[in-house]
Phi, psi and omega in degrees: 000142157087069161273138200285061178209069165251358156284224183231355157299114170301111191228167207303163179297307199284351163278312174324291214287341190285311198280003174273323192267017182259084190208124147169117202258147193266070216267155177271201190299182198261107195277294202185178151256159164072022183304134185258339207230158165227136158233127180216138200042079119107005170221134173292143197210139197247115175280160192280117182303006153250029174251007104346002202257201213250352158332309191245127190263159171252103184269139154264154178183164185248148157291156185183135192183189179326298179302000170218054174264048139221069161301162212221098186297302187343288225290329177297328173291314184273008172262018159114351174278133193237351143206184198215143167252121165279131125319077161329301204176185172199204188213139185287141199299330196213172183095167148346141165290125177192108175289203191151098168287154192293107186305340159258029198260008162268336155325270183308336204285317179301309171294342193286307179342283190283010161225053163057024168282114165290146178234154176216166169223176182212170192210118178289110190244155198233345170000140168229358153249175181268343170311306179314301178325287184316317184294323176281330155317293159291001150305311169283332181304310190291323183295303206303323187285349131339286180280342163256344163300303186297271181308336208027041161275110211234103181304111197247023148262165186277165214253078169290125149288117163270119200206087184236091175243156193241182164273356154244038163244175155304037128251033165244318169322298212280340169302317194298306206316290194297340159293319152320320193276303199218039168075186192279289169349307162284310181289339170276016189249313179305274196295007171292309175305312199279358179259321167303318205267313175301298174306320164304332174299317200282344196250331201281342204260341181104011163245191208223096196283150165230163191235154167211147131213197185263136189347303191292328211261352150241021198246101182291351184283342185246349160212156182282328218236018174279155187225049150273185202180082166287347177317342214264345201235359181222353170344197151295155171052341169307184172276129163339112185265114152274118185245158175232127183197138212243091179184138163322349184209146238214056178282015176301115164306309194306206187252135148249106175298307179235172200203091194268168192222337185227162140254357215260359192292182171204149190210086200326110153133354173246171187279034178192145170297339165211134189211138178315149168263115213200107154294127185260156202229079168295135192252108178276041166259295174117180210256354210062150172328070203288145183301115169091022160245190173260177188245136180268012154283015199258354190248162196260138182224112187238148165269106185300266214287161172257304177222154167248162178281166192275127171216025163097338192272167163297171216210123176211057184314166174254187186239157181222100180278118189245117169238122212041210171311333189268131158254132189285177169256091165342126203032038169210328179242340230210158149206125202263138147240115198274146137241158178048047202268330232241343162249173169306138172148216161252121132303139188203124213255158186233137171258099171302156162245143151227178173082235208246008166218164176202197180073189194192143193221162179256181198198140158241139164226182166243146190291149169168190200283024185184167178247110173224104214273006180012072168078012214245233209260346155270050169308303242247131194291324213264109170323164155321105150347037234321099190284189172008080186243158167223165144239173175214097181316139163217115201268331174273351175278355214015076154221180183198130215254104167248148187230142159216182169283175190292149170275171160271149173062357177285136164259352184200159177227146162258109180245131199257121182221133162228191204259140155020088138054015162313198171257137201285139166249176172218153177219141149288169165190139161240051182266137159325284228237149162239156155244121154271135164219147214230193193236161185285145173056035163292177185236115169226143164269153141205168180208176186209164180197174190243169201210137159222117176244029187298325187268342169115003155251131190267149249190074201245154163276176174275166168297133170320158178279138186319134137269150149250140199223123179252145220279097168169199185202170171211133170299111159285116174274155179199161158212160193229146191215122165270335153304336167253311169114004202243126167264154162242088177305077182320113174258129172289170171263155199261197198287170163281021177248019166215127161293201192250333190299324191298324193296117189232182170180136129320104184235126180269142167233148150224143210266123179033057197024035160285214172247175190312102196217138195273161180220177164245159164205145206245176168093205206243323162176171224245091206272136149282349228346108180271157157209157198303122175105340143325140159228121194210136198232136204258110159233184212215081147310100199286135199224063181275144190274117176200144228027045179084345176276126150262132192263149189247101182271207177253194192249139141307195179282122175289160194260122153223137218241135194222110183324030191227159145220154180243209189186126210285149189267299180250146140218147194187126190204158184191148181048053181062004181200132189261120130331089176252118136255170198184150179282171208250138151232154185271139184199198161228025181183179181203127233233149183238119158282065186252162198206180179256347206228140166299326160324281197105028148249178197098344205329181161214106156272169202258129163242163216216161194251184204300346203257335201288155155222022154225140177226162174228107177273109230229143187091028172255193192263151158269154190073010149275140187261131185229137194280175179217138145211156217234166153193157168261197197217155167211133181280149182208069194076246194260329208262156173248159181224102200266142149288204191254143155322153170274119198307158170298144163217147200254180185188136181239110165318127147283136175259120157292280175291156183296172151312187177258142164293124203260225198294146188253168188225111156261137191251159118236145194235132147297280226289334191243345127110005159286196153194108168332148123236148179223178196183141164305173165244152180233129200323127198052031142302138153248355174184174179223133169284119153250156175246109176241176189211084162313113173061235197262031198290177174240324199280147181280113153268175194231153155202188192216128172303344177084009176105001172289104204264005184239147176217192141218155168219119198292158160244176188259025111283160150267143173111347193294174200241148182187122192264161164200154180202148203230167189200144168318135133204173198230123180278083183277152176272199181270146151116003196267132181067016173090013185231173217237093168224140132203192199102207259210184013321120184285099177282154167003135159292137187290175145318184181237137193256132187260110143245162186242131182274082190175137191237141159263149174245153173255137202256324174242115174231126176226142171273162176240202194271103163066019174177205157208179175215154192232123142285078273220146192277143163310067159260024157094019170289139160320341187147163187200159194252114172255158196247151181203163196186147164292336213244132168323311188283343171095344166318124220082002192320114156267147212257128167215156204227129168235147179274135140080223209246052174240149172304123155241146192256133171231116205250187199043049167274175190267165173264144157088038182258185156261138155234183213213119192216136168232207191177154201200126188272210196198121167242147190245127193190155196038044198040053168226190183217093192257103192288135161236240212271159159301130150275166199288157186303171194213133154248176198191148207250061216288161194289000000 
């Protein structure tokens, strides 16, 4: 939030990115009605004049994020702020679409909360579509819904988009791009959609969305190139605009809610020596009446107190919200927000409707010298007892969450807990909920009771009755055998500070998605009793029993299970790969198990659709033994329900086909008009193909050696062209490796080797100084190779290539040496190369 740059001056990209991620605002105290003026740190600041009239109240207020995370909430509360919009998360400037909540923002979100700080939150977007938008809407949407699960903290300030993009980020792209593509119109209409589409998801979830960016980027009177279209998005009946302008005065034509103004502000108690500023423009009207709902002006709003007494602390009498005769719920039909609680003066709390109500109305009482309830819901000093109170586990954070309703006349709660049969501690709050946070397999009591400390006497109910709760979970594992007819439910052993006599659990079964019904159980596990063609899912609760207490921990991950097995027929392999058959059970899938080790681990599965009743499993080793199990499965809405393996039956694959045939030695003789071949032999061969193709043929003839590895083969001409290549193959009876096979198998085909049936002669071989030159007799080749070596045998042989009948020369050789050289020409055609016969060695004598 908040790039400094709302003049028409241009400032660096990395100053922009410090000041996007330092955000998250934090508004103050309650100024006045009817304000013309604010002075704040030492400047006068002129609100826009139709906000001046006695409509509106003016809240001051700040920035704050991730760049100021050691916020210090106490001090931020008691220097006068009285809620704050968090910075949730943002979207990455450039790259892949990728969200990220603000690593502090359960942190602030909790502390601002449990020290009367009201919250809101905002989400920095970078969106370049209206897709994106939704997924970053509903990105904020799951944290919060995140966070009231954990916390039951239900944010009751608005849920902002931030959308301030430059050109180096993706969201300047998708501007230029569309401006480039189809004009300025069209792209400020885009992204005009893609914010209108964010703010409708955030509002369609059930919170009350805000838009915020900076003058330039939506005031065609202060810039030409701005690129918002606000009729669509701040219109009459519309969503609420934050602007940000950075000036002692405030010339925005539009409807403006907040207003930030400074970067320059402080505020005792954030993490940073500068902090954003921000006027809030309350409409003591209310915000109206959204279509199918009531309106919560319309409902009786009592306050127990009229005034409290002054002790330096917030002050939160309570409310008591009426629609008729029905009292409503706090952070379910309602959201309360106190200002300007906390010094002498008036105070004043505003009631959001949510849900199935909206609008919003304001109450006022006073901070002052007594506590006096003039009739309303603070008669009666001594609070309520806490009703429908729970707790809840989160087994992998080890905290535990206790939550209840609100008491009457309470200003506060104690909630009393201890450790393994330890000494009771206590902490106040004054929020419905709390988090203990503990250690894994602790044994915790707890309780709770309501406190009214208004008058400077404290004033308490009694205590709840105690829950116990042990701090962990257990996963359920099962295995199922349809032959006994039994699923068997692994109970693990619990810590070592339960015995095995302590150890107990709770286990839920549910039958065909009925419903849920528990039993207890001990031991090492639990056999179940199944029938067939059933599906049923299992969880597991660890429950130890000690001193007569039973602690109740959570539930894992469910087990689910589906009564059928099936049972393999076949397993039969050869050539790295196995042939399983196995019989049909009704499902919606079918799982192939295989492995190197009878344990089955390492295991690798196949998965096969509902009808199969074979699979061929492909990549194994030959001379390895390898297992098998087959089971079905049946999906049933998002859970799958696996059935029981199939018992193993195993196979040690044989190899059938041969290898590949390795280097081939191809000859050619002109005078008989062949072409040589030699070869290894190669292991389960039983015979060899060569395949060749003569001039200019497309077709392969084959012919077969009988198992023989040396061949020739005639061509009807000297001269003729011949690709040739050779390949293993193996003749099988029935029955090899466990499968019904015979006929041929073919291993692999060599490269393809190209000769030319045509012999060169060296018609001149002369030596030089340190070298020699060769003349190569005219048969019409493309070029030709001579090969030279000191050594008779030719080892070490170097290789040099000349085109068509030119002399070639080979210098810096040693003097007085002998070599020893032959040659071959080369005709080329069809971007191949066709070698033909060798001429006999030649020696030759350098100067």
């Amino acid at each position: 939030m908040n790039r400094k740059t709302v003049s028409r001056n241009a400032i660096s990209f990395l100053v922009s990115l410090f000041l996007v991620l330092s955000t998250a605002l934090v508004i103050g105290e309650l100024t006045s009605y009817g304000k013309t003026t604010s002075t704040v740190d030492g400047t006068k600041y002129t609100h826009l004049s139709r906000y001046q009239s006695d409509r509106y109240r003016v809240f001051d207020g700040i920035d704050v994020s991730w760049w100021q995370y050691t916020n210090n909430w106490e001090k931020i509360k008691n220097d006068g702020v009285d809620f704050a919009i968090i910075r949730c998360g943002y979207t990455g400037m450039s790259g892949s679409f990728k969200m990220v909540e603000d690593s502090t923002f359960e942190r602030n979100l909790v502390n601002a909360v449990n020290n009367g700080v009201n919250v809101g939150v905002y989400y920095y977007s970078l969106a370049t579509n209206q897709s994106e938008a939704a997924k970053e809407a509903n990105f904020v949407v799951s944290l919060l819904k995140k966070y009231e699960d954990r916390y039951g903290i239900r944010v009751n300030m608005p849920v902002v988009m931030d959308y301030e993009f430059t050109n180096s980020d993706r969201g300047g792209a998708a501007y230029n791009k569309a401006k480039n593509s189809n004009g300025v119109a069209y792209a400020r209409a885009k992204m005009t959609n893609i914010a209108v589409k964010w703010l409708d998801t955030v509002e369609d979830a059930g919170y009350t969305p805000m838009f915020y960016s900076y003058r330039n980027m939506v005031d065609p009177s202060f810039n030409s190139g701005y690129k918002f279209n606000m009729s669509k998005i701040n219109g009459s009946n519309q969503y609420p605009f934050w602007l940000a302008q950075y000036s002692t005065t405030n010339a925005y034509s539009g409807n403006v809610t907040m207003w930030q103004y400074t970067s320059s502000g402080s505020v005792n108690g954030t993490g940073s020596s500068r902090t954003d500023r921000n006027f809030y423009y309350y409409d003591t009207n209310g915000s109206g009446t959204k279509s199918g709902t009531k309106s919560i002006r319309d409902c009786s709003i009592q306050l127990a107190y009229s005034e409290m007494k002054y002790d330096g602390d917030p002050k939160e009498p309570y409310v008591t919200v009426k629609d008729g005769d029905q009292v409503l719920t706090k952070n379910k039909d309602y959201t309360v927000a106190y200002f300007n609680n906390r010094k002498k003066g008036t105070a004043s709390v505003v009631v959001q409707g949510i849900g199935g109500y909206s609008n919003d109305m304001m109450k006022t009482f006073t901070v002052g010298s007594e506590n006096r309830s003039d009739g309303g819901a603070g008669n009666t000093i001594t609070p309520d007892m806490p009703k429908s109170w729970s707790t809840s586990l989160d087994a992998d954070r080890d905290t535990l969450t206790v939550r209840w309703n609100p008491s009457a006349n309470a200003t506060d709660y104690t909630v009393a807990y201890r450790v393994n049969n330890g000494s009771w501690n206590t902490v106040s709050t004054n929020q419905t909920n709390y988090v203990l946070e503990l250690d894994e397999d602790d044994l915790v009591d707890v309780k709770v009771r309501a406190e009214n400390r208004s008058s400077g006497t404290s004033y308490s109910s009694s205590y709840t009755t105690e829950k116990h709760r042990f701090i962990g979970d257990a996963d359920a594992s099962t295995s199922l055998s349809m032959k006994t007819k039994v699923m068997t439910l692994k109970l693990p052993k619990l810590t070592a500070g339960v015995s095995s006599a302590q150890q107990s659990y709770d286990v839920k079964v549910s039958t065909d998605g009925g419903s849920y019904k528990t039993r207890k159980a001990s031991g090492s596990s639990l056999p179940i009793s199944v029938a067939s063609g059933k599906r049923y899912a299992v969880k597991l609760c660890p429950a130890p029993t000690v001193g007569g207490t039973r602690y109740v921990g959570g539930y894992g991950s469910t087990s689910r299970r589906y009564a059928v097995q099936n049972t393999i027929h076949t397993v039969s392999g050869f050539d790295g790969k196995a042939l399983v058959t196995f019989d049909h059970q009704e499902g919606t899938g079918v799982q192939l198990n295989y492995a190197a080790k009878s344990s089955m681990s390492g295991a690798k599965t196949k998965n096969l659709s509902s009808g199969a009743t074979n699979a061929t499993v492909t990549g194994l080793g030959t001379g390895s033994t390898y297992y098998f199990r087959v089971r079905t499965n049946k999906a049933v809405g998002k859970y799958t329900f696996t059935g029981a393996y199939s018992p193993k039956k195993s196979v040690k694959p044989v190899q059938i086909t041969p290898g590949k045939v390795g280097t081939v030695t191809v000859s050619v003789n002109e005078a008989s008009r062949t072409i040589g071949l030699s070869f290894k032999a190669v292991p389960l061969a039983s015979d060899y193909e060569v395949a060749y193709r003569l001039n200019d043929e497309d077709t392969w003839r084959k012919l077969y050696t009988g198992g023989q590895t040396t061949w020739k083969i005639t061509t009807p001409e000297a001269g003729d062209t011949a690709a040739v290549r050779v390949r293993a193959l193996k003749t099988v009876s029935a029955g090899v490796g466990g499968y019904t096979v015979s006929g041929t198998y073919y291993g692999p085909y060599t490269g393809i080797y190209y000769r030319w049936v045509k012999k060169m002669s060296l018609e001149n071989v002369a030596p030089l100084s340190a070298g020699f030159r060769v003349t190569p007799s005219d048969i019409g080749q493309s070029s030709y190779k001579v090969y030279y070596s000191p050594y008779a045998s030719l080892s070490g042989r170097k290789i040099l290539q000349q085109t068509g009948t030119k002399t070639l020369s080979v210098k810096k050789l040693s003097r007085k040496q002998t070599y020893y050289l032959k040659s071959r020409a080369i005709l080329t055609k069809d971007g191949h190369d066709y070698y033909g016969q060798y001429c006999p060695v030649t020696q030759v004598i350098t100067k």
